[in-house]
PDB file of N, CA, C, O and CB in Angstrom:
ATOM      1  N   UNK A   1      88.609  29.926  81.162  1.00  0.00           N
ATOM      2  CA  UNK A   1      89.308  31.080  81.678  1.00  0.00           C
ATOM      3  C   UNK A   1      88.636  31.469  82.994  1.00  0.00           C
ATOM      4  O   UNK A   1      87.419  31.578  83.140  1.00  0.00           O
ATOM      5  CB  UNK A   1      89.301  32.264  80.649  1.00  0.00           C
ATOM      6  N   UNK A   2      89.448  31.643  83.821  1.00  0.00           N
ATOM      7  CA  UNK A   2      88.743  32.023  85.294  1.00  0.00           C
ATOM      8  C   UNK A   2      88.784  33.285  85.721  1.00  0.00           C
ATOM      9  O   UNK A   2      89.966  33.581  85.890  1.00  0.00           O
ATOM     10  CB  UNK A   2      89.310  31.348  86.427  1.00  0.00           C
ATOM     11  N   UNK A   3      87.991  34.286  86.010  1.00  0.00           N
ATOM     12  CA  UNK A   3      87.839  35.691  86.013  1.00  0.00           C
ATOM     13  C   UNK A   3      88.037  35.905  87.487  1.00  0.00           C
ATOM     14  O   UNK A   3      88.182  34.933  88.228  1.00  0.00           O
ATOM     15  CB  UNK A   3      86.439  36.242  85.400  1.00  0.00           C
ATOM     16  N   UNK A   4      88.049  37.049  87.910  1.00  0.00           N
ATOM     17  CA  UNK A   4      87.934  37.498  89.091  1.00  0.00           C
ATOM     18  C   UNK A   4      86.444  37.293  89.683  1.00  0.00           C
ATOM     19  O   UNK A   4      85.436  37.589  89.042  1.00  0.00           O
ATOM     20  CB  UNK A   4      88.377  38.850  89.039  1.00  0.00           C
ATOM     21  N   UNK A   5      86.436  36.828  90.795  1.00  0.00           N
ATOM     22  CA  UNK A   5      85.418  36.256  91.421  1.00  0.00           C
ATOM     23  C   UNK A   5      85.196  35.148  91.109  1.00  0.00           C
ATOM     24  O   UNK A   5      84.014  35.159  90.763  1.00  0.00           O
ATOM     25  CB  UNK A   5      84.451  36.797  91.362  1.00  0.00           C
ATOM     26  N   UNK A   6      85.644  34.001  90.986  1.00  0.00           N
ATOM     27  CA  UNK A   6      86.361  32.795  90.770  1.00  0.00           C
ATOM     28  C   UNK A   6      85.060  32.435  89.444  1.00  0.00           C
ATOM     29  O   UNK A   6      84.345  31.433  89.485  1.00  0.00           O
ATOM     30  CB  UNK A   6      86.584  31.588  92.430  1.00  0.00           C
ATOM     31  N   UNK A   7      84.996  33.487  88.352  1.00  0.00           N
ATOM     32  CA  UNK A   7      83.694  33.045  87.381  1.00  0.00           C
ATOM     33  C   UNK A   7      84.737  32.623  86.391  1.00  0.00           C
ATOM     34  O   UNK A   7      85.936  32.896  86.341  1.00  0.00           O
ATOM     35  CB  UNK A   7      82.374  34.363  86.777  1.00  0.00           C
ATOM     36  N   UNK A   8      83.873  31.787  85.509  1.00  0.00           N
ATOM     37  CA  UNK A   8      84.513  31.316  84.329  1.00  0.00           C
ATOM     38  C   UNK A   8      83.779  31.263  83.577  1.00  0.00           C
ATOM     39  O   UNK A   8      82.683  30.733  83.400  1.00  0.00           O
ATOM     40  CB  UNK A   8      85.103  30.293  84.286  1.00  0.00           C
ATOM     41  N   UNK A   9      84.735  32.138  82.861  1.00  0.00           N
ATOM     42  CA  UNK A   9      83.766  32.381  81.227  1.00  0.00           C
ATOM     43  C   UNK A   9      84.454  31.602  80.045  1.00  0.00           C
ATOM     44  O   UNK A   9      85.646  31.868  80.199  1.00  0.00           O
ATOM     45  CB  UNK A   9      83.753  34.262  80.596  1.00  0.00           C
ATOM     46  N   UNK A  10      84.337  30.780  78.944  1.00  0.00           N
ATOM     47  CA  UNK A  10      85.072  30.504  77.730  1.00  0.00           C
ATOM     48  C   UNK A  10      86.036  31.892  76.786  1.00  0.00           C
ATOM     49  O   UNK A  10      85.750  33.062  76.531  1.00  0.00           O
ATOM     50  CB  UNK A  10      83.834  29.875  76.801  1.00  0.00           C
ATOM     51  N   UNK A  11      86.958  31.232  76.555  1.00  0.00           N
ATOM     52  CA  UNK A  11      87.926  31.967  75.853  1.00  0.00           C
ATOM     53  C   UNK A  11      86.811  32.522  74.137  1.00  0.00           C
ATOM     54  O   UNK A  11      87.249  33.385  73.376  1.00  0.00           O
ATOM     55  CB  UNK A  11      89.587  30.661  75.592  1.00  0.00           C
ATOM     56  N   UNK A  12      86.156  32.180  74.017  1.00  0.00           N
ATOM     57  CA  UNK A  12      85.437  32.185  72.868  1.00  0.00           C
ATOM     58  C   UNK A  12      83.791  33.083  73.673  1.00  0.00           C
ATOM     59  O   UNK A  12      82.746  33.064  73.023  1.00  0.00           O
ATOM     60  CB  UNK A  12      85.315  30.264  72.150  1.00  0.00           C
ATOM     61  N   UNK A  13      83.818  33.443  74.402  1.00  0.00           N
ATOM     62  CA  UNK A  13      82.994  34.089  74.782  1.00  0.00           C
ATOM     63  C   UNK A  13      83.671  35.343  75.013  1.00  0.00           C
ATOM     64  O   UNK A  13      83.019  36.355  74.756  1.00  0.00           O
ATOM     65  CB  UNK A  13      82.350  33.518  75.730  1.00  0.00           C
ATOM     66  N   UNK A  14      85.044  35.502  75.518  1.00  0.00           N
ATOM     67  CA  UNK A  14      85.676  36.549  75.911  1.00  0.00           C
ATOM     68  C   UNK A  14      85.229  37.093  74.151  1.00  0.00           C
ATOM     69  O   UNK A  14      84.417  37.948  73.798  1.00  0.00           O
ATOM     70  CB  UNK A  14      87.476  36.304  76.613  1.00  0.00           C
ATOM     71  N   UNK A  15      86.150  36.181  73.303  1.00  0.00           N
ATOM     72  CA  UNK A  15      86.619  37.366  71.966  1.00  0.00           C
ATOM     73  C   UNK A  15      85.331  37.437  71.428  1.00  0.00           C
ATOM     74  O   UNK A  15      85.142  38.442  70.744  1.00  0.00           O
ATOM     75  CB  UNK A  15      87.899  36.850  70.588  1.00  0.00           C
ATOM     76  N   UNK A  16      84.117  36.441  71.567  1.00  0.00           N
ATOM     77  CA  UNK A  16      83.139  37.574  70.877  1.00  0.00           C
ATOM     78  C   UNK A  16      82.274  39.208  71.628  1.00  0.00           C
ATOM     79  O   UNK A  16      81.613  40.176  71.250  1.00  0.00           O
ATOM     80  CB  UNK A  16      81.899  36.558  70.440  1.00  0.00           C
ATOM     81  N   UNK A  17      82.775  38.705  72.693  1.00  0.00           N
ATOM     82  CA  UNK A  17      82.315  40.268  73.207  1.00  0.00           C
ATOM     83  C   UNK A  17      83.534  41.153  72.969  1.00  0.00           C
ATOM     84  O   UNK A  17      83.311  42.359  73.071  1.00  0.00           O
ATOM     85  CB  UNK A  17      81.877  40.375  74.976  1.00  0.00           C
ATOM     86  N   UNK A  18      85.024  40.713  72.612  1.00  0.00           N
ATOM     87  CA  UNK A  18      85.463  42.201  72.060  1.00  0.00           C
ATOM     88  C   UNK A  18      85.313  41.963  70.534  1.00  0.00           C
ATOM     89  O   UNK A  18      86.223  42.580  69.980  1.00  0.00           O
ATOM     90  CB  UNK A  18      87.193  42.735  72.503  1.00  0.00           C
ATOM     91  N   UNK A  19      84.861  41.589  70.010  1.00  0.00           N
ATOM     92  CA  UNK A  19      84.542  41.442  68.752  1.00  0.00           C
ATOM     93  C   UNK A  19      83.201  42.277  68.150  1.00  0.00           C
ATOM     94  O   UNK A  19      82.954  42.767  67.048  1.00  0.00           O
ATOM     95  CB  UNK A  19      84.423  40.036  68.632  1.00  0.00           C
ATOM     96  N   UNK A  20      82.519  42.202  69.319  1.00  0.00           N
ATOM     97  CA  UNK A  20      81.573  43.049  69.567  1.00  0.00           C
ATOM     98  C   UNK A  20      81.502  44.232  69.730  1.00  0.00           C
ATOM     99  O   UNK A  20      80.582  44.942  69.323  1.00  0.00           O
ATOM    100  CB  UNK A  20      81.167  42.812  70.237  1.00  0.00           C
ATOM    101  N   UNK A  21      82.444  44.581  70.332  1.00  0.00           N
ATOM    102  CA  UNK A  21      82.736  46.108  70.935  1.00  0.00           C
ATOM    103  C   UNK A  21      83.993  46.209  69.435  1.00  0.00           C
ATOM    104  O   UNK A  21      84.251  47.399  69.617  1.00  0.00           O
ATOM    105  CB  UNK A  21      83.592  46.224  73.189  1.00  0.00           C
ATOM    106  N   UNK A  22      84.454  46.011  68.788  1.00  0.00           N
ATOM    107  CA  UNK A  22      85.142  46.314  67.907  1.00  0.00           C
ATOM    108  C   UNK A  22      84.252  46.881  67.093  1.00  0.00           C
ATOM    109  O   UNK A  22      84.320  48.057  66.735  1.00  0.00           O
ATOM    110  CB  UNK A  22      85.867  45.397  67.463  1.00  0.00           C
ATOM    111  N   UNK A  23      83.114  45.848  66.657  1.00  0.00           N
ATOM    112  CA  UNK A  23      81.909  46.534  65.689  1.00  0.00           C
ATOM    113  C   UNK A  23      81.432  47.645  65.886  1.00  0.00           C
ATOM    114  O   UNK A  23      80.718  48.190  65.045  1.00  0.00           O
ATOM    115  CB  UNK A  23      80.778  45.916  65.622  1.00  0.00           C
ATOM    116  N   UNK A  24      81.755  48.225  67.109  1.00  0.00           N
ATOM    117  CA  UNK A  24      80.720  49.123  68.141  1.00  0.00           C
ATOM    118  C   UNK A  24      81.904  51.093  67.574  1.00  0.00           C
ATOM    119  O   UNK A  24      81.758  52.300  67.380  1.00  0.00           O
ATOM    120  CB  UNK A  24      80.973  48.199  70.842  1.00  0.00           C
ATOM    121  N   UNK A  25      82.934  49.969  67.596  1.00  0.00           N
ATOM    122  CA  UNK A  25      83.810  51.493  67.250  1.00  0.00           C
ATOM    123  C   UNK A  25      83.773  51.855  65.968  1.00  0.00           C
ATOM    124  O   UNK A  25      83.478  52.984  65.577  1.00  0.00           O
ATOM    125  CB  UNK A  25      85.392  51.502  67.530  1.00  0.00           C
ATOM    126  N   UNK A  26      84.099  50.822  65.204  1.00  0.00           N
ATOM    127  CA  UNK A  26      83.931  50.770  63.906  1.00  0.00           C
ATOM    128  C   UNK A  26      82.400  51.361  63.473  1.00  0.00           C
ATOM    129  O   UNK A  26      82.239  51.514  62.263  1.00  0.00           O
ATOM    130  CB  UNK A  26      84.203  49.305  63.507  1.00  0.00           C
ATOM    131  N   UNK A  27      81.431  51.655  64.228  1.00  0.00           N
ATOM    132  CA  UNK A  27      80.377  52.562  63.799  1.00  0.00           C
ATOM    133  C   UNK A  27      80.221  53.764  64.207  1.00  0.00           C
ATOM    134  O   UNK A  27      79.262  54.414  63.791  1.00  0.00           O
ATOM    135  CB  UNK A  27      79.346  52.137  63.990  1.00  0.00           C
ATOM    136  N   UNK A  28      81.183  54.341  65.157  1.00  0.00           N
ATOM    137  CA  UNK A  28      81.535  55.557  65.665  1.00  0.00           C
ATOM    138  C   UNK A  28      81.992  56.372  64.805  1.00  0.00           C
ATOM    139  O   UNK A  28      81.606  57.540  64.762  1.00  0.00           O
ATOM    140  CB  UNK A  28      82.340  55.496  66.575  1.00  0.00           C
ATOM    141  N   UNK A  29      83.172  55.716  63.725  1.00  0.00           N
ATOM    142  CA  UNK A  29      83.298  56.598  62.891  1.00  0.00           C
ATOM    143  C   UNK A  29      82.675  57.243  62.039  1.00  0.00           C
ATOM    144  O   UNK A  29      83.238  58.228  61.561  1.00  0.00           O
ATOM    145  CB  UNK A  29      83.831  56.385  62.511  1.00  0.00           C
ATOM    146  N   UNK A  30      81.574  56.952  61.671  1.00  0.00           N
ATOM    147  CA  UNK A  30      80.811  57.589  60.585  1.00  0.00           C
ATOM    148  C   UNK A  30      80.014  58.793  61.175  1.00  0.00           C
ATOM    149  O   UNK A  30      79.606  59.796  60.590  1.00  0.00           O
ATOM    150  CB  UNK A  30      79.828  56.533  59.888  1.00  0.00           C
ATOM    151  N   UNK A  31      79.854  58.303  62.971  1.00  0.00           N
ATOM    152  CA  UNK A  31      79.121  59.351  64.020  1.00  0.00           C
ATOM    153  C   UNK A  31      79.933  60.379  63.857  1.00  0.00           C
ATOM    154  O   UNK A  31      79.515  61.393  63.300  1.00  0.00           O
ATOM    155  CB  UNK A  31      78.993  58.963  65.639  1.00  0.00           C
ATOM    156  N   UNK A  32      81.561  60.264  64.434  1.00  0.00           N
ATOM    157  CA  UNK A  32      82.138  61.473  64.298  1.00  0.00           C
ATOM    158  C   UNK A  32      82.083  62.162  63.245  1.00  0.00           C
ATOM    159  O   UNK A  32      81.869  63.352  63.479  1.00  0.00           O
ATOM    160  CB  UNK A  32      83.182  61.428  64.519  1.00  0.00           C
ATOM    161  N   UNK A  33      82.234  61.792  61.738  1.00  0.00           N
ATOM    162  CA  UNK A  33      82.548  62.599  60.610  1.00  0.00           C
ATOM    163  C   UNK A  33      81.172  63.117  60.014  1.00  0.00           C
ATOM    164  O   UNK A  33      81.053  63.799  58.996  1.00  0.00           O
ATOM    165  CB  UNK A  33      83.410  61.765  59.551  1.00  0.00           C
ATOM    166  N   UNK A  34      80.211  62.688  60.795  1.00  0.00           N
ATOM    167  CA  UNK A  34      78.906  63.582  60.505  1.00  0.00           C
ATOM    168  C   UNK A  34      78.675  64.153  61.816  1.00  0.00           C
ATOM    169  O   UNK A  34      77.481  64.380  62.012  1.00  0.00           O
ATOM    170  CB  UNK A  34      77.509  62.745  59.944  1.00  0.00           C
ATOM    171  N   UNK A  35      79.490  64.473  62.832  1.00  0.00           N
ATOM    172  CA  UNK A  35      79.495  65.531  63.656  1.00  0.00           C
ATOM    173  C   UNK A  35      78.173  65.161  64.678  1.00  0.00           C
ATOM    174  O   UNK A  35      77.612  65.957  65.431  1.00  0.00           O
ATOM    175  CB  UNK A  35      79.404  66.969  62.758  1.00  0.00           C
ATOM    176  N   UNK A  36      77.831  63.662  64.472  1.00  0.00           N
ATOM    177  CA  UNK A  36      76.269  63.171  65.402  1.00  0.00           C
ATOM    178  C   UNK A  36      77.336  62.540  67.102  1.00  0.00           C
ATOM    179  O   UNK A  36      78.504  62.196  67.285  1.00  0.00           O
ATOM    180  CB  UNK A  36      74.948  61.107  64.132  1.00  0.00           C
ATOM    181  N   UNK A  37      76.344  62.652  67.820  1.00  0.00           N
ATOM    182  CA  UNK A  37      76.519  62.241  68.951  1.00  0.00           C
ATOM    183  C   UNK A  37      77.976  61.342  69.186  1.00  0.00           C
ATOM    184  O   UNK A  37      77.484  60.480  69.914  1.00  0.00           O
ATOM    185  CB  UNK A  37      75.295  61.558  69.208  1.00  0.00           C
ATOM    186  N   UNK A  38      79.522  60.922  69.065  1.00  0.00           N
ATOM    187  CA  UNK A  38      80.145  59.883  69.416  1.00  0.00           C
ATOM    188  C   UNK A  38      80.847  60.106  69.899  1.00  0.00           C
ATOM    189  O   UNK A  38      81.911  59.737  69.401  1.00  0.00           O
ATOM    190  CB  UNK A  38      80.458  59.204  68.847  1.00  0.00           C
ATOM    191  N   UNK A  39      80.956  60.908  71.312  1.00  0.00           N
ATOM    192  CA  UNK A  39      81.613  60.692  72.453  1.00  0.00           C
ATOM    193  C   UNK A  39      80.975  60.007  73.645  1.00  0.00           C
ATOM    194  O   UNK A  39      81.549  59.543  74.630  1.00  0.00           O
ATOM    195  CB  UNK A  39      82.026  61.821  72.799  1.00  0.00           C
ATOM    196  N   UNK A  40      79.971  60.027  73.431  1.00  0.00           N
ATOM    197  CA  UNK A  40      79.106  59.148  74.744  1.00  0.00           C
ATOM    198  C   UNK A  40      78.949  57.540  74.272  1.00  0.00           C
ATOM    199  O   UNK A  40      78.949  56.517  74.957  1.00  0.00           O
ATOM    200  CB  UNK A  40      77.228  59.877  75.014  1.00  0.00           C
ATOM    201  N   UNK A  41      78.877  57.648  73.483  1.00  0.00           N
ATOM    202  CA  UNK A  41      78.838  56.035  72.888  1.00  0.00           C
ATOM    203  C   UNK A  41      80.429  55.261  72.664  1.00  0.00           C
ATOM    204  O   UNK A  41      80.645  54.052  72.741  1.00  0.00           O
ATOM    205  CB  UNK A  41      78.013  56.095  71.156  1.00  0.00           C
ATOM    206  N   UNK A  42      81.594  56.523  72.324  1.00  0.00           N
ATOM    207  CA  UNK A  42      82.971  55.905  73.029  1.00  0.00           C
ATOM    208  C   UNK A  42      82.862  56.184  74.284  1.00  0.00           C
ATOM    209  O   UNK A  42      81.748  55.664  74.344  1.00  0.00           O
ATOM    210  CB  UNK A  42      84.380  56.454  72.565  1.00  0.00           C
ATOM    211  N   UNK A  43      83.008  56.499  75.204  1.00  0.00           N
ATOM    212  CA  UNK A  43      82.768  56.809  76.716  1.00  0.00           C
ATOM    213  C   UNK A  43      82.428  55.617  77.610  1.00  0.00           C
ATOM    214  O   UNK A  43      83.102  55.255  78.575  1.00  0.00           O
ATOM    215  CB  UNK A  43      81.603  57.805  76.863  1.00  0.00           C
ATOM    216  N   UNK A  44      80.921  54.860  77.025  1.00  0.00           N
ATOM    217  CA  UNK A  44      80.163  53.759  77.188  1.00  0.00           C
ATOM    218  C   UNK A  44      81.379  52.195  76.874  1.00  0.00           C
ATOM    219  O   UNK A  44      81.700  51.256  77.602  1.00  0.00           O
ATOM    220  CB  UNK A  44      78.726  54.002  75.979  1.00  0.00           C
ATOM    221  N   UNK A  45      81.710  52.532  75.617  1.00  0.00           N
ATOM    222  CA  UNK A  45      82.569  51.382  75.338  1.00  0.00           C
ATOM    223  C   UNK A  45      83.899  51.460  76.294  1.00  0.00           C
ATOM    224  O   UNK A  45      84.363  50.370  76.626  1.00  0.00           O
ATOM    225  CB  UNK A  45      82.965  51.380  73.732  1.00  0.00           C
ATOM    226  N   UNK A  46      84.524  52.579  76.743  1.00  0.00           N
ATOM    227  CA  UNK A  46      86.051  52.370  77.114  1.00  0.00           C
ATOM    228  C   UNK A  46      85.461  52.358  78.804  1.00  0.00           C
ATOM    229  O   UNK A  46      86.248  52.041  79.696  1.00  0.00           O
ATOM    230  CB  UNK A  46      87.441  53.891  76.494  1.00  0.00           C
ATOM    231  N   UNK A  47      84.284  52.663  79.070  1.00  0.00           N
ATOM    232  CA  UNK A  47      83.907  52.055  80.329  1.00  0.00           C
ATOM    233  C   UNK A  47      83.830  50.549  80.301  1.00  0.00           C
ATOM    234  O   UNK A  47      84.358  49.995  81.264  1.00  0.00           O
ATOM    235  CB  UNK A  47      82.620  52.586  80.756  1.00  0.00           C
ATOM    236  N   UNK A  48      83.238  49.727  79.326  1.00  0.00           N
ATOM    237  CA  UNK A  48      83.119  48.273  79.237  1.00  0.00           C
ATOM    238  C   UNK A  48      84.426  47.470  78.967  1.00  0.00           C
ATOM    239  O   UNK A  48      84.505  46.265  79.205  1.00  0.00           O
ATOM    240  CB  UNK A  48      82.156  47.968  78.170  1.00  0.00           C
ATOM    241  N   UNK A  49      85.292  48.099  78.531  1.00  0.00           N
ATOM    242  CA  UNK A  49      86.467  47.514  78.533  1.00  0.00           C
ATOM    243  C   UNK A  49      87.408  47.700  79.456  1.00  0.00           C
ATOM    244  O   UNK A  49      88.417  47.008  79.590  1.00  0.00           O
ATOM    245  CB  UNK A  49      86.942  47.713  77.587  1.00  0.00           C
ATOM    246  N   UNK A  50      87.063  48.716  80.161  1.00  0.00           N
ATOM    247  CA  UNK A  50      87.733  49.361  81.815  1.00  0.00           C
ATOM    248  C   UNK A  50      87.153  48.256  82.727  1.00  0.00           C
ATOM    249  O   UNK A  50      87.603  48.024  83.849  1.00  0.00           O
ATOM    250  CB  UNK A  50      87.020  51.240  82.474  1.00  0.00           C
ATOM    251  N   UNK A  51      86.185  47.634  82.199  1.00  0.00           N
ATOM    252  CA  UNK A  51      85.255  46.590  83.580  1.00  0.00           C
ATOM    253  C   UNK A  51      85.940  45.104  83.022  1.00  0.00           C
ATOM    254  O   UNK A  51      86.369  44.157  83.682  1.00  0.00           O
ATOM    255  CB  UNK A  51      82.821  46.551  83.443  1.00  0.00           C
ATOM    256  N   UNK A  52      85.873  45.276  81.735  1.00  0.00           N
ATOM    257  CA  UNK A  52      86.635  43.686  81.497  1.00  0.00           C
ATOM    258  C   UNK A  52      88.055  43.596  81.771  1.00  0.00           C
ATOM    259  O   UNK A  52      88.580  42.540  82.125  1.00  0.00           O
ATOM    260  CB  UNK A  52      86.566  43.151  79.938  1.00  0.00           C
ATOM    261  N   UNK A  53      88.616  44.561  81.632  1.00  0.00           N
ATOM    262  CA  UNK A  53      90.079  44.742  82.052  1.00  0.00           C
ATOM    263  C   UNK A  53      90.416  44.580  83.573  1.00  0.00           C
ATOM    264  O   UNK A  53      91.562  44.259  83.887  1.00  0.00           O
ATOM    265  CB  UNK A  53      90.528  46.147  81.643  1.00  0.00           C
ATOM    266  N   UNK A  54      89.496  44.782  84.489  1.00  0.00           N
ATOM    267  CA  UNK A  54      89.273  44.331  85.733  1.00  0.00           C
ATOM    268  C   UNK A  54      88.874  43.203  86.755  1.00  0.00           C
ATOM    269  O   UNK A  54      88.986  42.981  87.961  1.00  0.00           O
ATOM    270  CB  UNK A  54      88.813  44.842  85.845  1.00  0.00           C
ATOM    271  N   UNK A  55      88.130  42.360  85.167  1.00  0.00           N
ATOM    272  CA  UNK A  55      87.767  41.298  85.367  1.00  0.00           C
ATOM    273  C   UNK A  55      88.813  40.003  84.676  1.00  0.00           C
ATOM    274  O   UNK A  55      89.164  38.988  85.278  1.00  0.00           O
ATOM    275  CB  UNK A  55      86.416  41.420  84.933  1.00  0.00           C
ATOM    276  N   UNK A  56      89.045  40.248  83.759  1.00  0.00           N
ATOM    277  CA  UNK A  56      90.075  39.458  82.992  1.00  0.00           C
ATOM    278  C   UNK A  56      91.738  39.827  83.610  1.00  0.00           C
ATOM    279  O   UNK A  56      92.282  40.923  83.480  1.00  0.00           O
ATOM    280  CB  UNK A  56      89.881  39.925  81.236  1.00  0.00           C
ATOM    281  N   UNK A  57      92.345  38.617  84.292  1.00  0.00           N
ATOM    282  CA  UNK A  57      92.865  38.871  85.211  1.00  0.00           C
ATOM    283  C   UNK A  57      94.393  38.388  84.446  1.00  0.00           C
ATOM    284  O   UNK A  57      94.607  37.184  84.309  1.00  0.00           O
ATOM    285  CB  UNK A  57      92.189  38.227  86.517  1.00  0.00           C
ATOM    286  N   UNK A  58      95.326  39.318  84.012  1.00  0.00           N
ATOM    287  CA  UNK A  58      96.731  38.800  83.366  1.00  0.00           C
ATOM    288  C   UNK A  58      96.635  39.410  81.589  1.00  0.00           C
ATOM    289  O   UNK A  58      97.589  39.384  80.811  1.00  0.00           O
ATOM    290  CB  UNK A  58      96.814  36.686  83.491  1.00  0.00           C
ATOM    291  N   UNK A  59      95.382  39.875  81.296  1.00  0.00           N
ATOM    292  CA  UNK A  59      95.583  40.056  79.994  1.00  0.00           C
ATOM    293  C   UNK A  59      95.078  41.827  80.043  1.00  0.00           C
ATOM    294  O   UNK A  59      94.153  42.259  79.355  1.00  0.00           O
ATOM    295  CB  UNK A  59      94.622  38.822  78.966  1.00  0.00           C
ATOM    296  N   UNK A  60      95.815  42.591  80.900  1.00  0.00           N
ATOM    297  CA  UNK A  60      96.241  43.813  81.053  1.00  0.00           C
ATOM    298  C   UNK A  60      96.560  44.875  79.605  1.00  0.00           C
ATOM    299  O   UNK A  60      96.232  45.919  79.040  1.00  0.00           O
ATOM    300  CB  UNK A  60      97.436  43.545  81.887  1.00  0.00           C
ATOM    301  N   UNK A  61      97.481  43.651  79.552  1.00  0.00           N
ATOM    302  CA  UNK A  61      98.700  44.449  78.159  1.00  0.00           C
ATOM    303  C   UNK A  61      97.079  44.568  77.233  1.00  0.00           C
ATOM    304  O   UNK A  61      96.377  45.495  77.635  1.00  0.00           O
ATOM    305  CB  UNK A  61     100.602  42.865  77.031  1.00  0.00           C
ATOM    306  N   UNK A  62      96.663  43.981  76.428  1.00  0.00           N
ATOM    307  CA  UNK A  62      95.305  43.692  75.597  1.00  0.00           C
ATOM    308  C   UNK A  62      94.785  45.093  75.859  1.00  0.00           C
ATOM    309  O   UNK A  62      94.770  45.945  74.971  1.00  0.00           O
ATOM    310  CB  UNK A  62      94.180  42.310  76.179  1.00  0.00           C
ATOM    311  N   UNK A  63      94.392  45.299  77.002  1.00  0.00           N
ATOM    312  CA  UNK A  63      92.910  46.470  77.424  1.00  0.00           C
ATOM    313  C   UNK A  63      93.993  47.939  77.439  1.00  0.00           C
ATOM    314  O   UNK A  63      93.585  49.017  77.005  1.00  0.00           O
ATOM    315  CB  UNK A  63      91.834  46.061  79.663  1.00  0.00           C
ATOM    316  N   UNK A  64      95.303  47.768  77.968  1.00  0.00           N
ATOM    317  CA  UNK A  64      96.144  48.976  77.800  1.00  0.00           C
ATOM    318  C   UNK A  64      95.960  49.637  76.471  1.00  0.00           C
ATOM    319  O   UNK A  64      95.290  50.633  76.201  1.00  0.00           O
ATOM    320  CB  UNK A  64      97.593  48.635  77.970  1.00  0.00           C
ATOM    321  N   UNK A  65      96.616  48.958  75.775  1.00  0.00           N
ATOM    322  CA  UNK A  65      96.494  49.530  74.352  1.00  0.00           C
ATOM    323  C   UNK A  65      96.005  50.004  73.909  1.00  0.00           C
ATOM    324  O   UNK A  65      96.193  51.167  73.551  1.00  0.00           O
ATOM    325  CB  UNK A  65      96.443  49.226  73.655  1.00  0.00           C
ATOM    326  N   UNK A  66      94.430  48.774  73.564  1.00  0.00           N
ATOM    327  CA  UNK A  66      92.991  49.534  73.620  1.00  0.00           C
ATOM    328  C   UNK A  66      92.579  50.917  73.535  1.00  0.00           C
ATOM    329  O   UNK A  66      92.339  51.845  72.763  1.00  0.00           O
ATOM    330  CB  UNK A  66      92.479  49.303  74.676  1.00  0.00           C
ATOM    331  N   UNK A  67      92.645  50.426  75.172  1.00  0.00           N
ATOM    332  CA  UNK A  67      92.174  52.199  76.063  1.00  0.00           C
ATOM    333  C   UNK A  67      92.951  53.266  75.682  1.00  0.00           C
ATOM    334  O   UNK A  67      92.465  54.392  75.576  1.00  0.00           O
ATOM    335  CB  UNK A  67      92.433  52.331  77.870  1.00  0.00           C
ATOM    336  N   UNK A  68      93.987  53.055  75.488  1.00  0.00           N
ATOM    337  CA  UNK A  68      94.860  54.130  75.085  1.00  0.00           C
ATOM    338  C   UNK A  68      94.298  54.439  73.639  1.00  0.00           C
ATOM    339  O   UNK A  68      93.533  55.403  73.612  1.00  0.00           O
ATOM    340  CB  UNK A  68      96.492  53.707  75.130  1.00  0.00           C
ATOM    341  N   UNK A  69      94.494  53.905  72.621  1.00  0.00           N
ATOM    342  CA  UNK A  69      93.862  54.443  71.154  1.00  0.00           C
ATOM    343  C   UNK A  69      92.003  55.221  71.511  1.00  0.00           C
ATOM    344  O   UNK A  69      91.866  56.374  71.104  1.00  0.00           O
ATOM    345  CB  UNK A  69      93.731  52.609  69.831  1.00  0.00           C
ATOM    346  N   UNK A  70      91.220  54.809  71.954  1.00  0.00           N
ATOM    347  CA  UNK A  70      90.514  55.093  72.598  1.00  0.00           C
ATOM    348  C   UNK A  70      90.559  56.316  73.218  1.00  0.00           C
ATOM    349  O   UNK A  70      89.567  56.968  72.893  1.00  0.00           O
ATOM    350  CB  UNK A  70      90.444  54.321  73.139  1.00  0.00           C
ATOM    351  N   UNK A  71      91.036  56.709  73.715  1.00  0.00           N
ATOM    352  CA  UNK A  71      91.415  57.838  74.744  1.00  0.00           C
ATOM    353  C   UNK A  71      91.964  59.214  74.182  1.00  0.00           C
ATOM    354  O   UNK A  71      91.809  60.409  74.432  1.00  0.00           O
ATOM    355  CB  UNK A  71      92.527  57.283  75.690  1.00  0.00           C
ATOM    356  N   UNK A  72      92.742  58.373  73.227  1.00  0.00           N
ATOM    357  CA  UNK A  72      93.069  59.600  72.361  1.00  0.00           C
ATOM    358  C   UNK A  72      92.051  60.052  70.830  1.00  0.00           C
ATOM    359  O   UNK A  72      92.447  60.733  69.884  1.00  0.00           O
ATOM    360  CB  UNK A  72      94.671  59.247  71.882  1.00  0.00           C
ATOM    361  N   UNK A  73      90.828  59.489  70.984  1.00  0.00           N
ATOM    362  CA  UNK A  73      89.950  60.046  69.889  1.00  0.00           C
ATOM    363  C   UNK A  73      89.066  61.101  70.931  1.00  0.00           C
ATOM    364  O   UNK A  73      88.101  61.742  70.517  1.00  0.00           O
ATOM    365  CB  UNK A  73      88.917  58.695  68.956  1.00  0.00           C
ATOM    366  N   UNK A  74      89.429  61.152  71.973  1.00  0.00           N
ATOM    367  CA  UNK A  74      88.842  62.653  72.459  1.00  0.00           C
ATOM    368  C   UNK A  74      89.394  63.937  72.323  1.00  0.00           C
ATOM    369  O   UNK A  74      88.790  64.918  72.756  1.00  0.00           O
ATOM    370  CB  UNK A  74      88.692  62.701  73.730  1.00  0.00           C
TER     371      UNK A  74
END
């Protein structure tokens, strides 16, 4: 897969870093419902997917969505 700035990363490198950041939300929830710190730690993530969405060039629709579910847990 060829990124912006003519880098190329593997398609299997892409999904384990959102695979990664999936894990990352999926532990937010327990932050919110004990009222601990998890808006800065979503904040952090929908910034990292705002940078891959910039970098990953055609798979738009993917990071839209996302960000949007995201966006609305504030």
């Amino acid at each position: 897969m060829i990124l912006k700035y003519n880098l190329e990363v593997s398609s299997d490198t892409v999904q384990k870093n959102l695979k990664r950041i999936v894990n990352q939300i999926y532990k937010l929830l327990p932050l919110r419902e004990e009222q601990e710190d998890w808006k800065k730690p979503l904040s952090t993530l929908m910034e990292e997917l705002s940078g891959m969405n910039n970098l990953l060039i055609g798979e738009q629709e993917l990071f839209f969505s996302l960000l949007c579910k995201m966006e609305g847990l504030f």
